[in-house]
Each structure stands twice: as structure tokens, then as C-alpha cells.
DRENPA-3360 file (N, C-alpha, C; in nm, 2 decimals, always signed):
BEGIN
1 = XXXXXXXX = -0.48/+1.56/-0.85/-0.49/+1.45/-0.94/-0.60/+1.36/-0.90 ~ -0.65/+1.27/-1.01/-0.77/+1.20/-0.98/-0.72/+1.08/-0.95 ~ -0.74/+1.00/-0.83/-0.72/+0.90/-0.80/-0.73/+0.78/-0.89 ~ -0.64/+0.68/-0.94/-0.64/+0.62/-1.10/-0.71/+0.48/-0.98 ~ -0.76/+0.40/-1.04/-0.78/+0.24/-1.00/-0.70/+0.15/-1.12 ~ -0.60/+0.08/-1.05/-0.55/-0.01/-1.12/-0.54/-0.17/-1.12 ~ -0.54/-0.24/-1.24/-0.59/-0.37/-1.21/-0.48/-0.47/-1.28 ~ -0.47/-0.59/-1.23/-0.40/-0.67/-1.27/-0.46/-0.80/-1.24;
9 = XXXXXXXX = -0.52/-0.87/-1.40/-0.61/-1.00/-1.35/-0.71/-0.96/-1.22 ~ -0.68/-1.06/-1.11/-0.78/-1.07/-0.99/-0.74/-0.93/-0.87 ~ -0.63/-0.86/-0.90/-0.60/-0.78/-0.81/-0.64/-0.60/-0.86 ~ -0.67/-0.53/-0.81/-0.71/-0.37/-0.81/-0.68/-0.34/-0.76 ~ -0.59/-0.21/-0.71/-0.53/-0.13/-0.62/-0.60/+0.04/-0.68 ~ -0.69/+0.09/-0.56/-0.77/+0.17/-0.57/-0.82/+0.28/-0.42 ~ -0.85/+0.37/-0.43/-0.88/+0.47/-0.30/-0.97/+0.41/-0.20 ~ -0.97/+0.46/-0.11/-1.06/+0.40/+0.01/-1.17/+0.46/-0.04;
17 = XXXXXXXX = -1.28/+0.41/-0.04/-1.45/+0.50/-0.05/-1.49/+0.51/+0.08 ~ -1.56/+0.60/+0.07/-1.67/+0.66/+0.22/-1.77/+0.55/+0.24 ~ -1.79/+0.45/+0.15/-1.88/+0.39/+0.18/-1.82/+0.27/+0.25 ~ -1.69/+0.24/+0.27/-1.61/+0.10/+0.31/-1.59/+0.15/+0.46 ~ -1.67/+0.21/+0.52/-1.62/+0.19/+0.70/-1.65/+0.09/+0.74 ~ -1.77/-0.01/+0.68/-1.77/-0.12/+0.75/-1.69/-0.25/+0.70 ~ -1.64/-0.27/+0.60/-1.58/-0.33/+0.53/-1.46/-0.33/+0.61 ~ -1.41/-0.21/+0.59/-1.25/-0.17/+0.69/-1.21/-0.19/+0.78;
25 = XXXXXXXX = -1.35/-0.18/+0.89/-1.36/-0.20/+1.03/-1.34/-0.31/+1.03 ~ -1.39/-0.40/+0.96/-1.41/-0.60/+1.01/-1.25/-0.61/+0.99 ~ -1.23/-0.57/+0.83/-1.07/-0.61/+0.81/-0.98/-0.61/+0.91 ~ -1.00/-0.42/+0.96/-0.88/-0.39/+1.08/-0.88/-0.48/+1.22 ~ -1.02/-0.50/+1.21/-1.02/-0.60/+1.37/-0.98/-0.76/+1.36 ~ -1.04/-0.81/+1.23/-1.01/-0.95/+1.24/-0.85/-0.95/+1.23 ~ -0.79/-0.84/+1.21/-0.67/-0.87/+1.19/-0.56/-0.77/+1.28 ~ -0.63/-0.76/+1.40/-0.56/-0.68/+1.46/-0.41/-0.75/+1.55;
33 = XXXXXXXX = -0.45/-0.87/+1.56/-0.34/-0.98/+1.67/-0.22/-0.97/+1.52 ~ -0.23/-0.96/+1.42/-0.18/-1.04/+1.30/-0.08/-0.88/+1.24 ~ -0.12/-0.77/+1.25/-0.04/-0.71/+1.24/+0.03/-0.62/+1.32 ~ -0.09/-0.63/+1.46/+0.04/-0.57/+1.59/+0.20/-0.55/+1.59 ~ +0.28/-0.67/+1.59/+0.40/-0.67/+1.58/+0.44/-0.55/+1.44 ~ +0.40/-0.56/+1.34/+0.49/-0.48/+1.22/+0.36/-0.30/+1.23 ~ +0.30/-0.28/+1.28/+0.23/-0.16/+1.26/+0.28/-0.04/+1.36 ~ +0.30/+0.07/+1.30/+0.33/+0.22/+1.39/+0.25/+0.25/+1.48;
41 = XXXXXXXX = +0.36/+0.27/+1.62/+0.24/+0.30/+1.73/+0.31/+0.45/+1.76 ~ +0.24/+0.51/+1.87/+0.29/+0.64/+1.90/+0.38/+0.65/+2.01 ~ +0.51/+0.71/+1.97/+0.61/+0.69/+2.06/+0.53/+0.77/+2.22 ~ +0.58/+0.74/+2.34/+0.53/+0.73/+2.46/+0.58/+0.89/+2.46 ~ +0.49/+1.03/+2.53/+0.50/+1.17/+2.55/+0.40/+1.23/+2.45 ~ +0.38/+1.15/+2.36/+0.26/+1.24/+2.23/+0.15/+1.14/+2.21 ~ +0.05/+1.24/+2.24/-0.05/+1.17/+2.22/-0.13/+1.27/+2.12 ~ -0.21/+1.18/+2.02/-0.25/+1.22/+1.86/-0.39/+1.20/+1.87;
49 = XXXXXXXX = -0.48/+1.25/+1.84/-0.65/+1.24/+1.83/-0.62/+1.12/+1.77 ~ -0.76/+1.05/+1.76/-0.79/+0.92/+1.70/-0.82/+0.92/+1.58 ~ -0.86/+0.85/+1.48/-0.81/+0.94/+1.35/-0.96/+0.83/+1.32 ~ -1.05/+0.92/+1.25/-1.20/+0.84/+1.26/-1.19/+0.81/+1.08 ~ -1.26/+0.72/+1.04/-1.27/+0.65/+0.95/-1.27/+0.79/+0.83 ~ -1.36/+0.85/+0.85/-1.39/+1.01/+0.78/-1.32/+1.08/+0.72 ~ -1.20/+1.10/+0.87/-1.08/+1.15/+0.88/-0.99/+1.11/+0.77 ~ -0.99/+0.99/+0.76/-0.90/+0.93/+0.69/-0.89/+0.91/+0.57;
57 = XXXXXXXX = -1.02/+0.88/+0.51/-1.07/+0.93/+0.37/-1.01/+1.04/+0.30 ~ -1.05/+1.18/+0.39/-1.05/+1.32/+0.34/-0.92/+1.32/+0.36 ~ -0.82/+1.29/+0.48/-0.68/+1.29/+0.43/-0.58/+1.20/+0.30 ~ -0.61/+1.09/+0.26/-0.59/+1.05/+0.17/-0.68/+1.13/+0.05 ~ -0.76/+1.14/+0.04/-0.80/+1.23/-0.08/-0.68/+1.34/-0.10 ~ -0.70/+1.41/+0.02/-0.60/+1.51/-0.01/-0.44/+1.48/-0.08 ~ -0.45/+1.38/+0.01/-0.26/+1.37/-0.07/-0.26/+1.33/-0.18 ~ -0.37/+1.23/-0.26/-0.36/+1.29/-0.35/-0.37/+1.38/-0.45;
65 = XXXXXXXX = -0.44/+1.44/-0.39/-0.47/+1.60/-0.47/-0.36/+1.70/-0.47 ~ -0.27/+1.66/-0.39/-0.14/+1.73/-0.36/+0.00/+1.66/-0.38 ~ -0.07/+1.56/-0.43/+0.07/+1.44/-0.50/+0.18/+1.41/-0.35 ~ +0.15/+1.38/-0.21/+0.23/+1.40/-0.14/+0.19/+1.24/-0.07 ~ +0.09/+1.16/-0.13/+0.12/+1.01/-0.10/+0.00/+0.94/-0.19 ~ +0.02/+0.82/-0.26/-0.08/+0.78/-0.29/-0.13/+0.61/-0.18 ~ -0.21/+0.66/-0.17/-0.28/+0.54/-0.04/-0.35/+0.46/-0.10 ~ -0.32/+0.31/-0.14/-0.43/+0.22/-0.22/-0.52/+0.11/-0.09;
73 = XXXXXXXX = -0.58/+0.08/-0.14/-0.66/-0.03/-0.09/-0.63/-0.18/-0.17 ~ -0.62/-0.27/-0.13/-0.57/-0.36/-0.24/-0.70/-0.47/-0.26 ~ -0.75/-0.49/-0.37/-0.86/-0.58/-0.35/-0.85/-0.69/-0.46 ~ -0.90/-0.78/-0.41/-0.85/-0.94/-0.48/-1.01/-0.98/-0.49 ~ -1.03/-1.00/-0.60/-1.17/-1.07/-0.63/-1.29/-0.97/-0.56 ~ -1.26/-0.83/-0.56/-1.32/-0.72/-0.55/-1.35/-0.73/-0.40 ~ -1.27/-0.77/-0.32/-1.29/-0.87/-0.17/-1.14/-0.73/-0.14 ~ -1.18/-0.67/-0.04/-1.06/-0.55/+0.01/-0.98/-0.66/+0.11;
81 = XXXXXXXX = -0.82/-0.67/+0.10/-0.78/-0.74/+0.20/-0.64/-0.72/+0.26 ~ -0.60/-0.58/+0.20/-0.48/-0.54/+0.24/-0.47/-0.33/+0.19 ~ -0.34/-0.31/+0.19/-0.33/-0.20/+0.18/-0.13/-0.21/+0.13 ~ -0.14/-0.10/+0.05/-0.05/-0.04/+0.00/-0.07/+0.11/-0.02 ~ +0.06/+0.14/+0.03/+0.07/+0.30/+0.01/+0.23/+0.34/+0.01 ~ +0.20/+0.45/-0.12/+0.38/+0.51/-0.15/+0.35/+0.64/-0.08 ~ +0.42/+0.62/+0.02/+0.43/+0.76/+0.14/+0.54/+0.85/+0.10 ~ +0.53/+1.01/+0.17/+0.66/+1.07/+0.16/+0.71/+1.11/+0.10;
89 = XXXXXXXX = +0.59/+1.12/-0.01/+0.61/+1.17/-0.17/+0.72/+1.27/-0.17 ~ +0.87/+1.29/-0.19/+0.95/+1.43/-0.24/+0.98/+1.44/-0.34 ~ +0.93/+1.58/-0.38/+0.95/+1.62/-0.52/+1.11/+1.65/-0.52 ~ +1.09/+1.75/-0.64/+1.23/+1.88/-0.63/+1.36/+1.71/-0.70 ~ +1.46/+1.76/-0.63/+1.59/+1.71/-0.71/+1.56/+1.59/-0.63 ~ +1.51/+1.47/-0.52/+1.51/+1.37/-0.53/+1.40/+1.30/-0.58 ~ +1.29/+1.35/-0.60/+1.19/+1.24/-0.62/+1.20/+1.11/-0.60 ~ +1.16/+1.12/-0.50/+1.15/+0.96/-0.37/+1.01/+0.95/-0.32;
97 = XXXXXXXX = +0.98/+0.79/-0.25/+0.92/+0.82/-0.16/+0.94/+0.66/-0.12 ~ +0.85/+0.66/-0.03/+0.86/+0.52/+0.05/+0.70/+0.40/+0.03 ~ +0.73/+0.31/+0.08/+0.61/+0.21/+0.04/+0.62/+0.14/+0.16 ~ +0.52/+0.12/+0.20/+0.45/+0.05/+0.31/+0.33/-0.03/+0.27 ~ +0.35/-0.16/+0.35/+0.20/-0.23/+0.30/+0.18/-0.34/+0.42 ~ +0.01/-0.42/+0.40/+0.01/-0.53/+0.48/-0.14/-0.58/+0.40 ~ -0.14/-0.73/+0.44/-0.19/-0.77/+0.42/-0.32/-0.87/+0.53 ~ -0.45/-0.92/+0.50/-0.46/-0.96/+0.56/-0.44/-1.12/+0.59;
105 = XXXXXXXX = -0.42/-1.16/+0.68/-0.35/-1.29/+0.71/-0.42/-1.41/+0.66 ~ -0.55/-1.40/+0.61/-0.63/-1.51/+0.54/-0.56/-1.45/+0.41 ~ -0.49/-1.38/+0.35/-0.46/-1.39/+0.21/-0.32/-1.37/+0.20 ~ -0.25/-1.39/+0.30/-0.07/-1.41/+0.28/-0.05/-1.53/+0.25 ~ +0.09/-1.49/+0.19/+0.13/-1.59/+0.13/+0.04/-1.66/+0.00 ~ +0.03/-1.57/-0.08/-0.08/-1.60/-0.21/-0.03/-1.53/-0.34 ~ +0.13/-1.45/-0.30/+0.17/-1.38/-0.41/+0.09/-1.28/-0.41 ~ +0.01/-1.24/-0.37/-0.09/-1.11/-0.39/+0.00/-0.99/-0.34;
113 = XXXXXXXX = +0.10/-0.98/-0.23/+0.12/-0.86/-0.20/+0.29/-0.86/-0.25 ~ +0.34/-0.92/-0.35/+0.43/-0.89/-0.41/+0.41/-0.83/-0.56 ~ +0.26/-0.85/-0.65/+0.20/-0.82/-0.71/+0.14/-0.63/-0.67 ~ +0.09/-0.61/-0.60/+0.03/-0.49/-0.55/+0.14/-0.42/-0.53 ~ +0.25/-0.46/-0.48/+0.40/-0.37/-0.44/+0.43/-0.33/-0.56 ~ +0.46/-0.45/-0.66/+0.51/-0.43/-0.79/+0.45/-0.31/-0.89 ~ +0.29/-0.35/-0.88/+0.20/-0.22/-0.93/+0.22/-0.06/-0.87 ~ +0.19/-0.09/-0.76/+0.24/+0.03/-0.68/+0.38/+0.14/-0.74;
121 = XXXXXXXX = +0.47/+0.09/-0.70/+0.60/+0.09/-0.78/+0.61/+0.10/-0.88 ~ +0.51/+0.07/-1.02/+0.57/+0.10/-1.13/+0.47/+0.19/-1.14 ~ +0.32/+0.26/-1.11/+0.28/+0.33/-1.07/+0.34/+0.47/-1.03 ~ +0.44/+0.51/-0.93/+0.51/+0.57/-0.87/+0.63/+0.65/-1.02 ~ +0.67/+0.55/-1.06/+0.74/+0.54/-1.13/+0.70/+0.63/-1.29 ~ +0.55/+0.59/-1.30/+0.50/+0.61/-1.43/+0.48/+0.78/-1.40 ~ +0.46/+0.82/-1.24/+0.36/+0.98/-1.20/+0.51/+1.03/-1.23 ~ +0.63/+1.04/-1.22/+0.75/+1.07/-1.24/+0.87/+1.07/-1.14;
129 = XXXXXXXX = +0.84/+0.99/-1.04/+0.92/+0.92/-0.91/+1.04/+0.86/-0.96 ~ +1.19/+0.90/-0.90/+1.28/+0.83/-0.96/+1.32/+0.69/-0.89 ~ +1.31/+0.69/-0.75/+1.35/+0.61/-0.63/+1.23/+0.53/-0.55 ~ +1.19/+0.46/-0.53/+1.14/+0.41/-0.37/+1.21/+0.32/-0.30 ~ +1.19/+0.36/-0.20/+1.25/+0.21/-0.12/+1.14/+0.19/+0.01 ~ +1.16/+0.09/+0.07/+1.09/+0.01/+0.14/+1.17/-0.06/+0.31 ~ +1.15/-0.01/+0.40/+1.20/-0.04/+0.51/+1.12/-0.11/+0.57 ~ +1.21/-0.24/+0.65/+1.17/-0.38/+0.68/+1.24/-0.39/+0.81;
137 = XXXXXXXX = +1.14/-0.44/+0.90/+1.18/-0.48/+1.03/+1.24/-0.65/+0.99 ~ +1.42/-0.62/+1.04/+1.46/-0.81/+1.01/+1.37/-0.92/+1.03 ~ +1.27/-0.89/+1.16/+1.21/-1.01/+1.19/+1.14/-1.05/+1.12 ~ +1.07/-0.95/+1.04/+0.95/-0.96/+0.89/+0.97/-1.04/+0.81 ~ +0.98/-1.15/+0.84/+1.07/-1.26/+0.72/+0.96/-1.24/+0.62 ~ +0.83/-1.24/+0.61/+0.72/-1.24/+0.52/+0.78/-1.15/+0.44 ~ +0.74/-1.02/+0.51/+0.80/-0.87/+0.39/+0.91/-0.85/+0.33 ~ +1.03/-0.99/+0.40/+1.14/-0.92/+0.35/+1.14/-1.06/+0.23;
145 = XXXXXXXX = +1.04/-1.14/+0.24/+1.03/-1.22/+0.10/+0.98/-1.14/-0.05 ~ +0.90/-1.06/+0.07/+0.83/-0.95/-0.10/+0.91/-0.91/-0.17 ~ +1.02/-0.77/-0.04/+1.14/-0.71/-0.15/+1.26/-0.81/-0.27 ~ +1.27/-0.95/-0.18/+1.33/-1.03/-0.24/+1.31/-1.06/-0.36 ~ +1.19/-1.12/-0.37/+1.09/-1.12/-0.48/+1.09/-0.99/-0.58 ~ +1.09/-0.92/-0.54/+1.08/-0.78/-0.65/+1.19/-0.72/-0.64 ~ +1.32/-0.81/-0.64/+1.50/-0.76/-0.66/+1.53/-0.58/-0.63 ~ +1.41/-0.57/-0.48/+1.47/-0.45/-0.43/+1.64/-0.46/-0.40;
153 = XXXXXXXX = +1.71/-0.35/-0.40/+1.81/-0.40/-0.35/+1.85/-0.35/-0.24 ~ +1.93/-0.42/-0.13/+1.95/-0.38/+0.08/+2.03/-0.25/+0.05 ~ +2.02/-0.14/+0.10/+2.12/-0.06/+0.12/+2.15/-0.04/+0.26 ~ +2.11/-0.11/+0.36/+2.18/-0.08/+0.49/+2.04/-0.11/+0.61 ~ +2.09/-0.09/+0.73/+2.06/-0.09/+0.84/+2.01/+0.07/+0.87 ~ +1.88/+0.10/+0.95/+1.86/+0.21/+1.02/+1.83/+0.17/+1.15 ~ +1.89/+0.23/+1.23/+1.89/+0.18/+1.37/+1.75/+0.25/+1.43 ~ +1.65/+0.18/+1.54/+1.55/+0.30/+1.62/+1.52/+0.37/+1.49;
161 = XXXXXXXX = +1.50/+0.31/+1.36/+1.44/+0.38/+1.25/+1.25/+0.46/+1.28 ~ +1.15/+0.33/+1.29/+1.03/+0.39/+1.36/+0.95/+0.31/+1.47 ~ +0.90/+0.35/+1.59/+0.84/+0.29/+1.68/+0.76/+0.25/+1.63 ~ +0.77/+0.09/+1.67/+0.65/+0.02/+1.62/+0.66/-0.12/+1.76 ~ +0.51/-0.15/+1.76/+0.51/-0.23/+1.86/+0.54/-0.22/+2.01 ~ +0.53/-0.02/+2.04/+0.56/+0.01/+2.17/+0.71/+0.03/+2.19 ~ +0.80/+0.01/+2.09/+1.00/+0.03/+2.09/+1.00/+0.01/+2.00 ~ +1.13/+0.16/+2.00/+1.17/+0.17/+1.86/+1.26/+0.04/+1.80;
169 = XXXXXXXX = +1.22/+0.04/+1.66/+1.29/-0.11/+1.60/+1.36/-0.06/+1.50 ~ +1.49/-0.13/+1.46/+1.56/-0.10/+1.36/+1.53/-0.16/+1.19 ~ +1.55/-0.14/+1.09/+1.48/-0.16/+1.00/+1.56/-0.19/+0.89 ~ +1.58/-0.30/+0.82/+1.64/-0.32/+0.70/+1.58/-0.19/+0.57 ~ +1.67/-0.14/+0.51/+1.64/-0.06/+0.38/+1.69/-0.14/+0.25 ~ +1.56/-0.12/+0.16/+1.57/-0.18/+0.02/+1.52/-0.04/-0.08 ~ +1.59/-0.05/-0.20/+1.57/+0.05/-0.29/+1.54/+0.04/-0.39 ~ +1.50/+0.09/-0.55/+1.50/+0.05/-0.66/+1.45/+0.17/-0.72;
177 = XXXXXXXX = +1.55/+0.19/-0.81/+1.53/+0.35/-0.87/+1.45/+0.33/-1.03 ~ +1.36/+0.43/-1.08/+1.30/+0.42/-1.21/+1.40/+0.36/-1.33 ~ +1.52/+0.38/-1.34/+1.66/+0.28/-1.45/+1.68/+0.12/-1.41 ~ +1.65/+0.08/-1.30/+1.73/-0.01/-1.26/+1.62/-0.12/-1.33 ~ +1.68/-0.26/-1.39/+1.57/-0.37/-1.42/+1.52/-0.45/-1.35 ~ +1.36/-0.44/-1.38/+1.29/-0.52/-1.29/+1.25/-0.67/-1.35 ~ +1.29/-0.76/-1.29/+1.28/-0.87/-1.39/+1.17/-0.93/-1.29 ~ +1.13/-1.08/-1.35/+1.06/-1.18/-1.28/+0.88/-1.16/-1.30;
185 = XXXXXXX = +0.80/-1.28/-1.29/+0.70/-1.20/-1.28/+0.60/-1.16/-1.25 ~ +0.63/-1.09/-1.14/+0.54/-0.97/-1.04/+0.55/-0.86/-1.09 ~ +0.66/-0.85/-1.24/+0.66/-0.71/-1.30/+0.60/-0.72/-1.45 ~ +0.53/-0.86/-1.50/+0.51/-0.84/-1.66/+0.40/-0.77/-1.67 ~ +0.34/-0.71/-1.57/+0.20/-0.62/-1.57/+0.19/-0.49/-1.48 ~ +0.18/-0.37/-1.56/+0.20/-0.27/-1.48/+0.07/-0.18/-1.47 ~ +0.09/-0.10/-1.46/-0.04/+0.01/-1.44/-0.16/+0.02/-1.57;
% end
């Protein structure tokens, strides 16, 4: 499938280009202290090649070419400053997947990444996804304002769900299946 760019007002949610390594790079560094705490690190015994800007392109191209994640870039006033992605794509009798995102810390708290989620997700929804949900470390008070915001609903606790921050952390789960209503509005605009 061809990678769609989607827009809402000041916000686009769209693929990474080959041409954004330098763009990416400033992002990821100036904001490295800011999302340390909530980002996946590699549990200690496995160690993973480094995964070069290149790399990463051609893998997100792929998934979506194989429908098995779509990876956005989120850009506000054509200014790249976060990331959303529906991971984990399963087809077959669940059609699920997961959403992860972050933003950067000069544009939190601006409603921008409850909008992007919302897109994302009705997005997901529109390719023929019945479920997403979204797992949140408790301490993420930020993130867990998003799901709030976009009347995900908690279905429980995962304990040592994914290593992040060097120990495994446990993780609030929130859900919202393609039936369920989405009100408020971070949803009057969809794909």
C-alpha cells in the first residue's frame, strides 16, 4: 500500500522521507533527556545492531507495503515534532494493533498529540482494524491525559509489560474497538 499523508488544519501525519536525517537527528537529540524515561531500551543479554537512519526508512516503508505497521511522522506547521505509529498490525480474526507515540517537549501540551492519536486511530480503523489499544506507563501522567482525552477505555494492568528505561515497567492498558463512540473534539476530523 502507498503510504496516505493525512491532514488536519495545522497537523499532517505522514512517512519519514530519506531526505529528513537531518531534521530527525536534531529532533531525536534535542530531545533525548525528555523522552528517556518513557522510550524502549534493550533488555540486558541482547544486543541489536544500531539501526541507521537508512535502515529505518526501508523498514517502515516495508511495513507498510505489508500492512504490518503504519509509522507516521507528525508535523505541525510542516515543522516535524513528534511521532505516531499503529504497531503490531494482526490480521486474520483479531484485527488489532497497538499505538505508540511521543512528542517533542517544545510542543507538549498543545493538544497536538491527542489530535495525531485520534487521526491515527480513525485511520487504523478506516484500513479495516477492529481494536487498538494503547499501553501507558502509570507514571506518564502526560500520555495517560491523551487516552483520557480520546475516552480510550483501561482494561487492566500488565505487569514487566516492556523494558523501558533499563527495567522492565508495568503498564496501564486502554482500548477502543472500530463500534465503540468516539466523542469530543479530537475526533470531528478524521482521515
Amino acid at each position: 500500500m502507498r503510504p496516505p499523508e493525512i491532514v488536519s488544519g495545522a497537523l499532517t501525519l505522514r512517512t519519514l522521507g530519506r531526505h529528513e536525517e537531518y531534521a530527525w537527528r536534531q529532533l531525536r537529540q534535542a530531545n533525548r533527556a525528555w523522552l528517556e524515561p518513557w522510550e524502549a531500551t534493550a533488555p540486558p543479554g541482547r544486543t541489536e545492531p544500531p539501526v541507521t537512519f537508512r535502515s529505518l526508512v526501508r523498514r517502515e516503508r516495508r511495513q507498510w507495503r505489508d500492512e504490518s505497521a503504519y509509522p507516521f511522522v507528525i508535523l505541525h506547521y510542516d515543522q516535524i515534532v513528534g511521532r505516531v505509529s499503529v504497531a503490531g498490525v494482526r490480521w486474520g480474526a483479531e484485527r488489532g494493533a497497538s499505538i505508540g507515540y511521543w512528542i517533542a517537549e517544545s510542543h507538549a501540551g498543545k493538544g497536538i498529540m491527542p489530535r495525531a492519536v485520534a487521526m491515527a486511530t480513525e485511520f487504523s480503523f478506516y484500513r479495516g482494524l477492529h481494536r487498538v489499544e494503547i499501553a501507558v506507563r502509570p507514571e506518564n501522567v502526560a500520555s495517560l491525559r491523551v487516552v483520557e482525552k480520546l475516552n480510550f477505555r483501561e482494561e487492566g494492568l500488565r505487569r514487566s509489560y516492556l523494558h523501558i528505561d533499563r527495567a522492565w515497567r508495568d503498564h496501564r492498558v486502554y482500548a477502543l474497538t472500530q463500534e465503540e463512540p468516539r466523542i469530543g473534539r479530537y475526533w470531528s476530523e478524521g482521515p
